[in-house]
KEROMAR-551255 format. One record per atom (N, C-alpha, C): residue in one letter; y, x, z. Coordinates in steps of 0.2 Angstrom, whole numbers, padded with zeros to 4 digits, always signed. Example, Ala and Ser with C-alpha at 12.3 -4.5 7.8 and 13.67 -1.06 7.14 Angstrom:
<recs>
A-0028+0066+0039/A-0022+0062+0039/A-0016+0066+0039/S-0011+0064+0035/S-0005+0068+0036/S+0000+0064+0039/
</recs>
This chain:
<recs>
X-0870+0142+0056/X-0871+0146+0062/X-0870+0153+0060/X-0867+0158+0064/X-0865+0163+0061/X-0870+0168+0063/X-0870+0174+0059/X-0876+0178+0063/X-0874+0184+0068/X-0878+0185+0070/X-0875+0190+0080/X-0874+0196+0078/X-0869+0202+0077/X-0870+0208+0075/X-0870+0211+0081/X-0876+0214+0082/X-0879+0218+0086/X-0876+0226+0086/X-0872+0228+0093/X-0866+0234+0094/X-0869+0238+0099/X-0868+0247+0098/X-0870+0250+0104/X-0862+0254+0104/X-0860+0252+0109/X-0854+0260+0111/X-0857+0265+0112/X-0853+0271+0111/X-0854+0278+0113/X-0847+0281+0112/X-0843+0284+0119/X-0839+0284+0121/X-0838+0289+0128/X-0838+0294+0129/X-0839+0297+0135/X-0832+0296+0141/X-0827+0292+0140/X-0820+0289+0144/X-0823+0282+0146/X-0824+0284+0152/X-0830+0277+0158/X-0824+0272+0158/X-0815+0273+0155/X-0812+0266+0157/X-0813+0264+0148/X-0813+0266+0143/X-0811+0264+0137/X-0816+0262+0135/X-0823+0263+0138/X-0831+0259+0136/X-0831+0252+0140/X-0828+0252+0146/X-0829+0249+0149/X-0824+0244+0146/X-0818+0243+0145/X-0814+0240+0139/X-0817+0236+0135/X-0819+0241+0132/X-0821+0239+0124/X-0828+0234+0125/X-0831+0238+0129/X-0840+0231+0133/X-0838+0226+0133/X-0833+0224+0135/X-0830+0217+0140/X-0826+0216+0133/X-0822+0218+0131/X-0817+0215+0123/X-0823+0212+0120/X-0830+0217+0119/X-0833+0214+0110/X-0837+0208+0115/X-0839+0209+0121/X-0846+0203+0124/X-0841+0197+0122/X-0836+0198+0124/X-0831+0191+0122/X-0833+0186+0117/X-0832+0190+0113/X-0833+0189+0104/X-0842+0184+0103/X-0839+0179+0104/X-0845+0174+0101/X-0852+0177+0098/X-0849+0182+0092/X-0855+0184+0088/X-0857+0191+0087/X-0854+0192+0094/X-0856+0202+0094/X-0860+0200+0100/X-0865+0202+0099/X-0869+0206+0105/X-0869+0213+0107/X-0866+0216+0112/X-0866+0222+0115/X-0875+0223+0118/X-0879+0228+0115/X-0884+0231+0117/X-0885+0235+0123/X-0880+0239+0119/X-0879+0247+0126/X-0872+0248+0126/X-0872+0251+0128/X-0866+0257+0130/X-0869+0265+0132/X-0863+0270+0130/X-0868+0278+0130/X-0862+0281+0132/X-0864+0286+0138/X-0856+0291+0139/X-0857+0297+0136/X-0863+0297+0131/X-0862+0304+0127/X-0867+0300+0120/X-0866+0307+0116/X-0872+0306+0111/X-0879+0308+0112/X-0879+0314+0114/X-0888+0313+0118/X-0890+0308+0121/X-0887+0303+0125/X-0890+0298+0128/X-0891+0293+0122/X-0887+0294+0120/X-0890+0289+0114/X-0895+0291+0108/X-0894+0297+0107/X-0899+0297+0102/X-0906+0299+0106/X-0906+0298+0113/X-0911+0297+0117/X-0914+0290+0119/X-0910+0284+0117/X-0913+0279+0117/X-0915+0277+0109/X-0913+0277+0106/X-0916+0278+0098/X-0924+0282+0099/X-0921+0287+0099/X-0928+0289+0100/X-0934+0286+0104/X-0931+0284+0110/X-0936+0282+0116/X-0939+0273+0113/X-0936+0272+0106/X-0939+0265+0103/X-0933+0261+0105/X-0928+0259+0107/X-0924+0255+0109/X-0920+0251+0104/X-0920+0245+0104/X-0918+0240+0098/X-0911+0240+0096/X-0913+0242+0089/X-0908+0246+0083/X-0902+0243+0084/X-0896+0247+0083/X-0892+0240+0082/X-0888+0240+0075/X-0885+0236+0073/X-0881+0234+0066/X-0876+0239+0067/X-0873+0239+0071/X-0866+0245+0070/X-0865+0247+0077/X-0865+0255+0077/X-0861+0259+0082/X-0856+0260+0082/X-0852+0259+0087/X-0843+0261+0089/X-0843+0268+0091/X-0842+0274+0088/X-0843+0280+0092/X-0836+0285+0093/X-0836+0287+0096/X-0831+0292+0099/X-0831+0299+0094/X-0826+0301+0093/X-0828+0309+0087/X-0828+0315+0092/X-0824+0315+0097/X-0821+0320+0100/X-0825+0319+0107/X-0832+0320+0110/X-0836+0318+0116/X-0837+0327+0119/X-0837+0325+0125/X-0841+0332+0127/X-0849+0332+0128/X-0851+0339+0126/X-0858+0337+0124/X-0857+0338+0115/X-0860+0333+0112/X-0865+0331+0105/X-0858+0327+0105/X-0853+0328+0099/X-0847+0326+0097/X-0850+0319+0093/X-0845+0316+0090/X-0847+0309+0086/X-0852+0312+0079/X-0847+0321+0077/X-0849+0322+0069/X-0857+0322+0070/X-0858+0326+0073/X-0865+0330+0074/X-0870+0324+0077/X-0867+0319+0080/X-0872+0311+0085/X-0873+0308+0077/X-0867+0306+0075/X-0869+0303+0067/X-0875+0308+0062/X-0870+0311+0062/X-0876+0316+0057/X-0885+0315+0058/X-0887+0315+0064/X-0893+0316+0068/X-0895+0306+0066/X-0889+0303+0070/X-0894+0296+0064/X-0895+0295+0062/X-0890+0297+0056/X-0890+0292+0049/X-0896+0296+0045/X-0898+0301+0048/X-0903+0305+0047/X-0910+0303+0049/X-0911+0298+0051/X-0916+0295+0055/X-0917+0288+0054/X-0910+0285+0055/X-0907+0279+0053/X-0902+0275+0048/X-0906+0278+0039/X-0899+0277+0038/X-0895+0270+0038/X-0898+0265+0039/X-0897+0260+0039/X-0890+0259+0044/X-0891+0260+0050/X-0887+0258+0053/X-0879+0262+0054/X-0877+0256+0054/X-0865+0257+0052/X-0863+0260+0057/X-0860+0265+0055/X-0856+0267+0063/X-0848+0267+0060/X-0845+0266+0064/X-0838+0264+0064/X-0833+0272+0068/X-0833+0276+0066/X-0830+0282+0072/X-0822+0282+0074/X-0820+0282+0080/X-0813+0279+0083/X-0813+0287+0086/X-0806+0287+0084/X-0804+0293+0089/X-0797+0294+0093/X-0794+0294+0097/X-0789+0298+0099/X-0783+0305+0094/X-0788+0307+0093/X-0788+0314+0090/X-0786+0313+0080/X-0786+0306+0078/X-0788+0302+0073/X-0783+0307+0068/X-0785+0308+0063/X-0779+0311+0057/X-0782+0309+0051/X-0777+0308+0045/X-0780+0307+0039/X-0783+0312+0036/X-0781+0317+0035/X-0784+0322+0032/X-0793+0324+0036/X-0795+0320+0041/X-0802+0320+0041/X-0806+0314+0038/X-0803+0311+0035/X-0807+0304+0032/X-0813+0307+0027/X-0810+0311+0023/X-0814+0314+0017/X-0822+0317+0022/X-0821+0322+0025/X-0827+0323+0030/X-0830+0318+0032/X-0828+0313+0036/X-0828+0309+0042/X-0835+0306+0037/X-0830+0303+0030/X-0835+0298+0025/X-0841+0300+0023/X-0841+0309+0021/X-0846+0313+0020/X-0853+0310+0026/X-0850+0310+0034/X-0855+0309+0038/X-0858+0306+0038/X-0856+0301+0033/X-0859+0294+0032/X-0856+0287+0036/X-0851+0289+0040/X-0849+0284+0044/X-0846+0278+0040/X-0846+0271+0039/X-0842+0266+0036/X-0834+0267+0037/X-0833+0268+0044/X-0825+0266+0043/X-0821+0271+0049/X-0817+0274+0049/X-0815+0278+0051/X-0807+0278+0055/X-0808+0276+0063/X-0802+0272+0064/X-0797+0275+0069/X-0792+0273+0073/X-0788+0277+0078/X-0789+0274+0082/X-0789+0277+0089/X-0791+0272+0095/X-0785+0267+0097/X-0780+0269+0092/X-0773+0264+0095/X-0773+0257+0090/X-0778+0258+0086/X-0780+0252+0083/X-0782+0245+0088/X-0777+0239+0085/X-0778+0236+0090/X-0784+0232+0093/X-0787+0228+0097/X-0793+0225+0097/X-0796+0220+0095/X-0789+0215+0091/X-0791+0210+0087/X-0793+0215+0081/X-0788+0219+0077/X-0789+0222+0070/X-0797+0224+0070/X-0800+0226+0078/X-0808+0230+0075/X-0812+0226+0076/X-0809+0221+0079/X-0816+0214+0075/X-0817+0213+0069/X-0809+0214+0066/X-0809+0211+0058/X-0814+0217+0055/X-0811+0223+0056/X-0818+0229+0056/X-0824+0230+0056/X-0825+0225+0063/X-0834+0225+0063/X-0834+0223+0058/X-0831+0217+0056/X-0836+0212+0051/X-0835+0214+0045/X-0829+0217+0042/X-0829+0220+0038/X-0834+0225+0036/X-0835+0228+0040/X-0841+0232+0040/X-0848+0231+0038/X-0849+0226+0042/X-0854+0222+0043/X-0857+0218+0038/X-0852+0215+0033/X-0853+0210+0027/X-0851+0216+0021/X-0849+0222+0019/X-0845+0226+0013/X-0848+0230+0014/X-0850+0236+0021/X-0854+0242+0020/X-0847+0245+0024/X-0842+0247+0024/X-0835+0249+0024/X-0829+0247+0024/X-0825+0251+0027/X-0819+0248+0027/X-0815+0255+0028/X-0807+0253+0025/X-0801+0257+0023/X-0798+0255+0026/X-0793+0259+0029/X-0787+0258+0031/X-0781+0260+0027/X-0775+0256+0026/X-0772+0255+0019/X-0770+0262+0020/X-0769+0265+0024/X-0765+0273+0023/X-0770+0277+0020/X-0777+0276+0022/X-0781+0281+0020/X-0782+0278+0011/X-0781+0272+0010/X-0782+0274+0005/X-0775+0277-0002/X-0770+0279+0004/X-0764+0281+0000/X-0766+0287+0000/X-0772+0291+0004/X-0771+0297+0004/X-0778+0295-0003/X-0782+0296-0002/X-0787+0293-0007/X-0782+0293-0016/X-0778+0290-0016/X-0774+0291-0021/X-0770+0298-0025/X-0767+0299-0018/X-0764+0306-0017/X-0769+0311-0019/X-0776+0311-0018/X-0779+0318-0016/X-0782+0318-0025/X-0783+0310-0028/X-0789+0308-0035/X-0785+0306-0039/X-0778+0303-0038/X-0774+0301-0045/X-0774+0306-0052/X-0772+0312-0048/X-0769+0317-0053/X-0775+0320-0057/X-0780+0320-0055/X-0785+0325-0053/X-0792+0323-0056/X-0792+0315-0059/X-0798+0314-0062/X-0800+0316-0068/X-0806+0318-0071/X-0805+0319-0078/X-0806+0312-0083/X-0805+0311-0089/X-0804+0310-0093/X-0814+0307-0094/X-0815+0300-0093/X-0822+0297-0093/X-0825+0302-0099/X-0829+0303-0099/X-0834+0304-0107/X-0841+0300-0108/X-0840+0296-0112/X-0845+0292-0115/X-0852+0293-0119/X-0852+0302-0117/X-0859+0302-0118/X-0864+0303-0113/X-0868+0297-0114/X-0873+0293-0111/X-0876+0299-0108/X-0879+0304-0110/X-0883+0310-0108/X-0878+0316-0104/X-0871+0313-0102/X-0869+0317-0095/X-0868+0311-0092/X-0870+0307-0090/X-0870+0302-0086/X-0876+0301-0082/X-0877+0300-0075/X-0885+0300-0070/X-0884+0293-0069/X-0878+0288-0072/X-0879+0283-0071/X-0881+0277-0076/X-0886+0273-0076/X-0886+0268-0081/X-0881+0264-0084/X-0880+0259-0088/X-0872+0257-0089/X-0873+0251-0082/X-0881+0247-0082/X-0880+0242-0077/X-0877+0243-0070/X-0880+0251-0070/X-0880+0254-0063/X-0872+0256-0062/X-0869+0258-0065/X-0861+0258-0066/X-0859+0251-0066/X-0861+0247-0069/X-0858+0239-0069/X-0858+0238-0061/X-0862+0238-0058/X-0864+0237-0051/X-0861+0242-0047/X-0861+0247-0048/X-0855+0250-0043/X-0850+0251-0044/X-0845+0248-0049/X-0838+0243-0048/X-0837+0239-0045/X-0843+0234-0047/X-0842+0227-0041/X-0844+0227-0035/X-0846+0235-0033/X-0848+0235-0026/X-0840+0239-0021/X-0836+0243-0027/X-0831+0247-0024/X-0826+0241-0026/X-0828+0233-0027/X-0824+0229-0030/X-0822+0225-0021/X-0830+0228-0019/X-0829+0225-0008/X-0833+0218-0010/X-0838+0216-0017/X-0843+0212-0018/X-0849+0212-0013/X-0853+0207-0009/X-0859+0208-0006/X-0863+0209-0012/X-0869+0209-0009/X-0875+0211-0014/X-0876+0204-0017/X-0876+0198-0012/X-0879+0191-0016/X-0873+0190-0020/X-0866+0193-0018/X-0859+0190-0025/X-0860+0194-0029/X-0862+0202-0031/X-0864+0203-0036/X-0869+0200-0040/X-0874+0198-0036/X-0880+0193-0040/X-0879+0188-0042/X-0872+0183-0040/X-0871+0178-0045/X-0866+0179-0050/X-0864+0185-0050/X-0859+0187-0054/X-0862+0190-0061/X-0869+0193-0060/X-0870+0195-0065/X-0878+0191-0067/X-0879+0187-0063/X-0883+0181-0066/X-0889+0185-0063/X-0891+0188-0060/X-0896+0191-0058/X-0901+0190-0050/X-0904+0192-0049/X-0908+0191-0043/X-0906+0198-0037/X-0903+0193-0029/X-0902+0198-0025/X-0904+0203-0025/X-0912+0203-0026/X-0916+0210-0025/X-0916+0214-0031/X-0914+0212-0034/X-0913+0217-0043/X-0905+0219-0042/X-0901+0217-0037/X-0896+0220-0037/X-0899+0227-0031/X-0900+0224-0025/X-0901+0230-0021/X-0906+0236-0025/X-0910+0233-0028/X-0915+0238-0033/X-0909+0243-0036/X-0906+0240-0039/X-0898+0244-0043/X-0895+0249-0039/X-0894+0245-0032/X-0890+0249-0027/X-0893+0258-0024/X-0900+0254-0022/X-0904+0259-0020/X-0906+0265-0027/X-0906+0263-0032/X-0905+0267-0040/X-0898+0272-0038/X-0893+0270-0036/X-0888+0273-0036/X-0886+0277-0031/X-0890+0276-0025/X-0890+0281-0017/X-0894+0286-0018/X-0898+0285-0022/X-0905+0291-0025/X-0901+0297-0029/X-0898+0292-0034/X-0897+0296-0040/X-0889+0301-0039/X-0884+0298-0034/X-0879+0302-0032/X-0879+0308-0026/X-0884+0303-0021/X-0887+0308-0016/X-0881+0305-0011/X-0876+0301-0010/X-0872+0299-0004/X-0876+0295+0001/X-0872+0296+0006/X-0877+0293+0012/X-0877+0286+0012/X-0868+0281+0011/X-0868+0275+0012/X-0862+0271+0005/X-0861+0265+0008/X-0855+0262+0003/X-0850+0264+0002/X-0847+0268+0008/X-0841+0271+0009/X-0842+0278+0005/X-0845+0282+0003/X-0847+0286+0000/X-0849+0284-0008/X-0851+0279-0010/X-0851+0277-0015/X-0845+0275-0017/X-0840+0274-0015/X-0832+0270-0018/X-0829+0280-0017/X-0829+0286-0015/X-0828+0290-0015/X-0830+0294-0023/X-0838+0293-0023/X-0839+0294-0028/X-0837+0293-0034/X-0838+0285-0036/X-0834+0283-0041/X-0828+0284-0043/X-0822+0287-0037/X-0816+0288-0038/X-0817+0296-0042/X-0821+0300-0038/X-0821+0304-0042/X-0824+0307-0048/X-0826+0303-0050/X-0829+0306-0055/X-0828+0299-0061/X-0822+0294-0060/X-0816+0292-0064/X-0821+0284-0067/X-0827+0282-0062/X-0830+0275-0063/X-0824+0269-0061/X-0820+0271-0056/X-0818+0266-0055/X-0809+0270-0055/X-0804+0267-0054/X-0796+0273-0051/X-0795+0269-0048/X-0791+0270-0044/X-0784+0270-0037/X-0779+0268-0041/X-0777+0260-0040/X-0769+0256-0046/X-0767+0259-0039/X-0760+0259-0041/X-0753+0256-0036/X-0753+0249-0033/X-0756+0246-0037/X-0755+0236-0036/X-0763+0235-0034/X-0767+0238-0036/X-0774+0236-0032/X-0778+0241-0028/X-0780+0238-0023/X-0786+0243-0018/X-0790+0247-0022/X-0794+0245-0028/X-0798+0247-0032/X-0798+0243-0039/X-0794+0249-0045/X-0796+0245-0052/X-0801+0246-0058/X-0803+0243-0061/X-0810+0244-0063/X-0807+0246-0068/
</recs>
């Protein structure tokens, strides 16, 4: 039995919410909670106690309280909870920011509706998701540009286990496939994970694979999404 990932819209365009409600209710094992035609209303029902959900669809570009600023105010509150941000207005050169915000996956509105299912779940099971162009810019912006690892252990904030594990996590491993991969128990991995969100200060997993890239943990092959 599969389990329900629980979704709120936030979307200020009454035909593209409405759309998108009726696309995901569709979906076997999405449950649509809410829908929102701004950000204040929504971070009005969070506030007012309203039942969390696993991932927000949010609009970047709203009148009022934009996506950046909705998000920001979450994940700040919330960090647990995925937001996926779509936009009209979508360009690559905002993905670096977009990631900063914390959002998992950063997509275009002309994205089709089969591919953002593949997205919730991606999301939903990885932490994030990439889109292949974003990650040629990711290559482009970090190939030339990383330095040269250095192995001494005392410029390093990260442990070796805690680097072993955020490979396998930019590797798109869940927490339980890292735990049978290195023989270990799921909560001594998220114990790792959590080690690693403290020690770098990023908000989320998307953020973590940003990390790594720069600072030469993991590169950017031409033949793979991510080479260790």
């Amino acid at each position: 039995m599969k389990n329900v990932i629980s979704i709120v819209i936030v979307d200020d365009e009454a035909l593209i919410l409405s759309l998108l409600n009726d696309f995901l209710e569709a979906e076997a094992d999405f449950d649509v909670l809410q829908t929102f035609r701004s950000g204040e209303a929504f971070l009005d029902y969070m506030e007012g106690g309203g039942d969390k959900p696993d991932i927000v669809i949010m609009d970047l570009r709203m009148k009022g309280l934009d996506g950046v600023d909705t998000t920001l105010r979450l994940k700040d509150k919330w960090p647990d909870v995925k937001v996926i941000s779509i936009s009209s207005y979508y360009k690559k050169s905002f993905m670096g920011y977009m990631m900063r915000t914390g959002v998992s996956a950063f997509l275009p509105k002309e994205l089709s509706p089969v591919k953002l299912v593949s997205v919730i779940h991606e999301v939903q099971n990885r932490g994030y998701y990439f889109l292949p162009d974003q990650i040629d810019i990711m290559r482009e912006q970090f190939s030339n540009t990383i330095p040269r690892p250095e192995f001494n252990k005392a410029n390093s904030i990260l442990s070796d286990r805690e680097e072993e594990v955020l490979r396998l996590i930019c590797k798109q491993l869940t927490a339980q496939e890292i735990a049978d991969k290195l023989s270990v128990s799921k909560r001594t991995v998220d114990g790792h994970r959590n080690n690693i969100f403290i020690k770098t200060g990023v908000k989320n997993l998307a953020g973590l694979v940003l990390y790594a890239v720069k600072n030469g943990i993991i590169r950017l092959d031409k033949d793979d999404m991510f080479s260790l």
